[in-house]
C-alpha positions in Angstrom: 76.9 116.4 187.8 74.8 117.2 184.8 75.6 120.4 182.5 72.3 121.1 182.2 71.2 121.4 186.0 74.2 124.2 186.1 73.6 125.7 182.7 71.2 126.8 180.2 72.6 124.8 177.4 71.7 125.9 173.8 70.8 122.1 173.5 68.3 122.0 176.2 66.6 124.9 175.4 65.6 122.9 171.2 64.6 120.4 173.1 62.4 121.5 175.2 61.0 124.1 172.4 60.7 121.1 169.8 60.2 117.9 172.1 63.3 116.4 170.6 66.9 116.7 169.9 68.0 119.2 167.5 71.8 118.7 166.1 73.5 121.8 164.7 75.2 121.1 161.1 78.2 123.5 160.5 78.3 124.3 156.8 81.4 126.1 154.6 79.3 128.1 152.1 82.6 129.7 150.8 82.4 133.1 152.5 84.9 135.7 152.8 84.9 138.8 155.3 85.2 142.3 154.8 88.1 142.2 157.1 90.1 140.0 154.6 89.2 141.3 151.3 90.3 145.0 151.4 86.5 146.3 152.2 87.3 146.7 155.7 90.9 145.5 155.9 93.0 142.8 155.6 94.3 139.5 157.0 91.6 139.3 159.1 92.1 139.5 163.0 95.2 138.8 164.9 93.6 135.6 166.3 91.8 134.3 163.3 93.0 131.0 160.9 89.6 129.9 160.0 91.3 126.7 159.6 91.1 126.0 163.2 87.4 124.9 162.9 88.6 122.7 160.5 92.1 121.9 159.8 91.7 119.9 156.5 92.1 122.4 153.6 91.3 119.4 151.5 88.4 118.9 153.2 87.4 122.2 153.6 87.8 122.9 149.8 85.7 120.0 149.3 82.8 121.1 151.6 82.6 124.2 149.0 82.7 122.6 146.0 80.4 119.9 147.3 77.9 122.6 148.2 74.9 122.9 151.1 73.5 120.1 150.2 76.0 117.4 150.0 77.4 119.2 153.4 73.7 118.9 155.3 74.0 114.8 153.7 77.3 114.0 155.6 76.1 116.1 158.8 72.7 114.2 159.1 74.9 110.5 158.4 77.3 111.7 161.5 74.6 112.8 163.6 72.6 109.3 163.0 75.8 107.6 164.4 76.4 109.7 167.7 73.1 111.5 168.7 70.4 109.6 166.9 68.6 113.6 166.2 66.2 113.6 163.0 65.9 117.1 163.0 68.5 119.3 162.4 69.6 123.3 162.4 71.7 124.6 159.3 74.4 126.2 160.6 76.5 128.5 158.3 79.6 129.2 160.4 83.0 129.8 158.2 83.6 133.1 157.5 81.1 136.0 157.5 77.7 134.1 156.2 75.5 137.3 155.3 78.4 139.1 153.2 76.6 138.6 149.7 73.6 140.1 147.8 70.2 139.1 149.4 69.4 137.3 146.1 72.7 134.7 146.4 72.1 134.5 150.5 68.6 133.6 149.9 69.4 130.9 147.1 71.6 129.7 149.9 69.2 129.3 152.6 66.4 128.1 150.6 68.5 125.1 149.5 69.9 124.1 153.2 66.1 124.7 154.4 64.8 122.5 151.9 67.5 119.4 153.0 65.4 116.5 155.0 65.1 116.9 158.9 66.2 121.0 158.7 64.2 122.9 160.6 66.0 126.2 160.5 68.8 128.0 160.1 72.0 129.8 162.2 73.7 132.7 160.7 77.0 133.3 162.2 78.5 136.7 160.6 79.9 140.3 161.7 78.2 142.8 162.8 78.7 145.3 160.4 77.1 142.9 157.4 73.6 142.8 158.4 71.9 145.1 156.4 68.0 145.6 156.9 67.5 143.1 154.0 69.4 140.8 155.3 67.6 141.5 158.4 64.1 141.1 156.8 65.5 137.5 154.7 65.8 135.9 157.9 62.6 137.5 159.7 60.6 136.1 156.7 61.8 132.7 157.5 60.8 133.0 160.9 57.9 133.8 160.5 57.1 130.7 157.9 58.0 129.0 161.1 61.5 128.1 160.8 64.0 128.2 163.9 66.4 131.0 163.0 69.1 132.3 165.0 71.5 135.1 164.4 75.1 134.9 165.3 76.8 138.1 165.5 80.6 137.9 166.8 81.0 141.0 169.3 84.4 139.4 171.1 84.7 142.7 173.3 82.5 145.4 174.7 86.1 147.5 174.1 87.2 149.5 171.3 90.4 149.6 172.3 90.8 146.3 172.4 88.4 145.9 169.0 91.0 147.8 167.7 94.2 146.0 169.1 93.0 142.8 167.4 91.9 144.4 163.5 89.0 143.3 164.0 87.3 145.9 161.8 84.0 147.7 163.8 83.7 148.5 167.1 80.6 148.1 169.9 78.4 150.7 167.8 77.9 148.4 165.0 76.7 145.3 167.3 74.6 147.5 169.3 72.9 148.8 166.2 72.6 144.8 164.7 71.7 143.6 167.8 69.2 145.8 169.0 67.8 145.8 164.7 68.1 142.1 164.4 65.5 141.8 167.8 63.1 144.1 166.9 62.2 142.1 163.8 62.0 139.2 166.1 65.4 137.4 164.9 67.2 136.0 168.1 70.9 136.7 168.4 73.2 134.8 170.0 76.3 137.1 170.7 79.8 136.0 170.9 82.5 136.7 173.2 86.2 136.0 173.8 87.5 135.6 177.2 91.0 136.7 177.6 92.0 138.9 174.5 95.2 140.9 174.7 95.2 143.3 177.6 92.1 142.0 179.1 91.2 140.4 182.4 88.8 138.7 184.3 87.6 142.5 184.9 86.8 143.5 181.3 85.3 139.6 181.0 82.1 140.9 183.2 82.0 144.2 182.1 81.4 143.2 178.2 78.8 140.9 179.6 77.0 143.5 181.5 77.2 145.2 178.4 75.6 142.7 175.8 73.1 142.0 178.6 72.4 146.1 178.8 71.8 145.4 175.1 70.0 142.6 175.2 70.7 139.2 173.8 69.1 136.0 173.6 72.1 133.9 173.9 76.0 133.7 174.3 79.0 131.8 173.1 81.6 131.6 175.1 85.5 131.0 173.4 89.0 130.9 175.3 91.0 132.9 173.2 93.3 130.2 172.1 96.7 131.1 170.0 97.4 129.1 166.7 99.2 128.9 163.6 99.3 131.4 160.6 97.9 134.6 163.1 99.0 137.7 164.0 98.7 137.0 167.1 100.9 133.6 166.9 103.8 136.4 166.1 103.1 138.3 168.7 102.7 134.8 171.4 106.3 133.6 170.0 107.6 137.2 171.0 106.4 137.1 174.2 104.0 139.8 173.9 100.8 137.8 174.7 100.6 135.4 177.3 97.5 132.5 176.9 95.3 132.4 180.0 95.6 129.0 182.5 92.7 126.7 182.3 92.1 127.2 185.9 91.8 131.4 185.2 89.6 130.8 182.4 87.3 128.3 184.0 87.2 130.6 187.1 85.8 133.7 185.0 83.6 131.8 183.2 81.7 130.6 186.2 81.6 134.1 187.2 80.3 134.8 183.9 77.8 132.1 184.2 76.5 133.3 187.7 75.4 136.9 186.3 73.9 135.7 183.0 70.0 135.5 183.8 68.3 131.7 183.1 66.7 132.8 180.2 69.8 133.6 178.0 70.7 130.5 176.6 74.5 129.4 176.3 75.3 127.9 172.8 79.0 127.2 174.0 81.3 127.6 177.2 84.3 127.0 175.4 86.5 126.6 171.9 89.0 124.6 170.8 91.2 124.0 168.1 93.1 121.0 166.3 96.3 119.8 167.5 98.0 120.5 164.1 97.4 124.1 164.5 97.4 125.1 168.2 100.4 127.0 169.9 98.7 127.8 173.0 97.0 127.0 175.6 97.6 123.4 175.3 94.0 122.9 177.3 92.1 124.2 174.2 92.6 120.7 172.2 90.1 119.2 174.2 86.3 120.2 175.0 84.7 118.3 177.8 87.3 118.4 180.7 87.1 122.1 180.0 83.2 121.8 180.4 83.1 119.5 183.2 85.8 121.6 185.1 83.4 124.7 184.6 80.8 122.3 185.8 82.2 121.3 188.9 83.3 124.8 190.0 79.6 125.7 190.1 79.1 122.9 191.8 81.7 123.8 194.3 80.3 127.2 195.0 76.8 125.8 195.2 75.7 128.4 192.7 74.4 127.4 188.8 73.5 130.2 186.3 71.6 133.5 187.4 72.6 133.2 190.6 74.2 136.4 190.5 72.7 137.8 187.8 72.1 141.8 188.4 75.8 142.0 190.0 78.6 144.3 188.7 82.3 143.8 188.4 83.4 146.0 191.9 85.0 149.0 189.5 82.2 150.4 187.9 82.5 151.6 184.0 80.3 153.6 182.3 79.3 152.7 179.0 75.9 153.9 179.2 76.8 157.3 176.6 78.0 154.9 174.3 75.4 152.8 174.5 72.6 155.7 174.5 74.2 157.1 171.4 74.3 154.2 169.5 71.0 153.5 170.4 69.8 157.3 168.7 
């Protein structure tokens, strides 16, 4: 069974646009977020230890000092081991990657876009931090011709639960980035976590029939996984939040799968998280068996992506005021 007869895969869809393999290069650029500095809050949100994309501190201390271009070095030697790609995507992920002035983002950018083989760039950041310059930045480099993609980390269509986790904005502000970031032609690929505190499979496909109200070009897709140095590692130890099975998670995200049209592209169906930090669930150490488990459930229902797409979770919710207001 092959992921990509199932799935829209973020990998298929460079390949087929660029006729070869395109590897993604995560980058440490030494951001910060609002939600961490005192502009918005602090200590970030319950679930967050950016460490968990990279549990080295050494290392990750390194990555800045070394800079974009030492980074993008490293990536394409790793890549030319395992994938054999010779082109490659610039992907600033730590942190919030448009929270500077225009003039320091665009030094950045310029620099990883003039590294060998990069043919573009993804911006992973909040969003409350994409201003219309920023917004303009990253339309000027598309339209030079360079792949561009705009990552904007939503988590939940629910303010409630927004607000449950500190993380900082609500559904306004990514309606207003999203909808922003499109009309100047920047794809976004919109992030969301499946089983946050108080949620269920339920609020799961409502946010997605939200983002897909919105619009969106593409989706990531992250078990909410509990580890070390969080809030929400407190609140796990007090028996307050209860990590999600493997078997729950892949279940929903199947469902998830079947109501996303083809033409949104999946950049991930799950996350994980190194062994030296991870509390719970134990299943988020390891990718693939998560993947090929999600795999083989579509397989079992004989269904594959969009083959529900249209359908609504049986208890209707209206977010449509919401969504009109933010939209005025």
């Amino acid at each position: 069974m092959q992921l990509t007869e199932y799935v829209h895969t973020f990998g298929q869809w460079l390949r087929e646009r660029h006729g070869e393999r395109v590897h993604k290069i995560a980058l440490n650029a030494g951001f910060t977020c609002p939600n961490r500095d005192g502009s918005k809050g602090i200590g970030g949100c319950s679930f967050c230890n950016n460490a968990s994309f990279n549990a080295d501190v050494a290392q990750r201390r390194r990555q800045v000092v070394a800079g974009v271009e030492q980074q993008l070095a490293a990536g394409r030697r790793n890549a030319s081991r395992y994938t054999q790609a010779r082109r490659y995507l610039a992907y600033f992920q730590a942190y919030t990657n448009t929270y500077a002035e225009v003039a320091a983002l665009k030094q950045l950018y310029d620099q990883a876009l003039a590294q060998e083989g990069v043919i573009g760039l993804s911006v992973g950041t909040r969003p409350d931090c994409v201003p219309r310059e920023v917004l303009e930045l990253l339309a000027g480099y598309r339209a030079q011709g360079q792949e561009v993609w705009l990552e904007l980390g939503l988590q939940s269509a629910f303010d409630a639960t927004l607000a449950r986790v500190n993380r900082g904005h609500g559904l306004r502000e990514y309606v207003l980035a999203c909808r922003a970031a499109r009309r100047m032609g920047i794809p976004v690929c919109t992030h969301l976590i499946v089983g946050l505190p108080g949620e269920t499979a339920w609020h799961a496909e409502k946010t997605l029939e939200v983002v897909l109200d919105v619009g969106t070009d593409g989706l990531k897709l992250h078990p909410l996984h509990v580890v070390k140095g969080t809030r929400l590692a407190n609140e796990w130890r007090r028996g307050e939040y209860t990590a999600w099975s493997r078997d729950d998670y892949v279940a929903v995200t199947a469902d998830l799968i079947e109501r996303t049209p083809w033409a949104v592209v999946y950049h991930r169906l799950t996350g994980t998280a190194p062994a030296s930090l991870l509390l719970a669930p134990q299943w988020c150490a390891h990718k693939w068996p998560v993947v090929n488990a999600i795999v083989a459930e579509l397989a079992r229902r004989g269904s594959r992506q969009g083959a529900m797409a249209g359908m609504t979770a049986p208890t209707a919710l209206d977010l449509s005021p919401k969504l009109k207001a933010c939209a005025r």
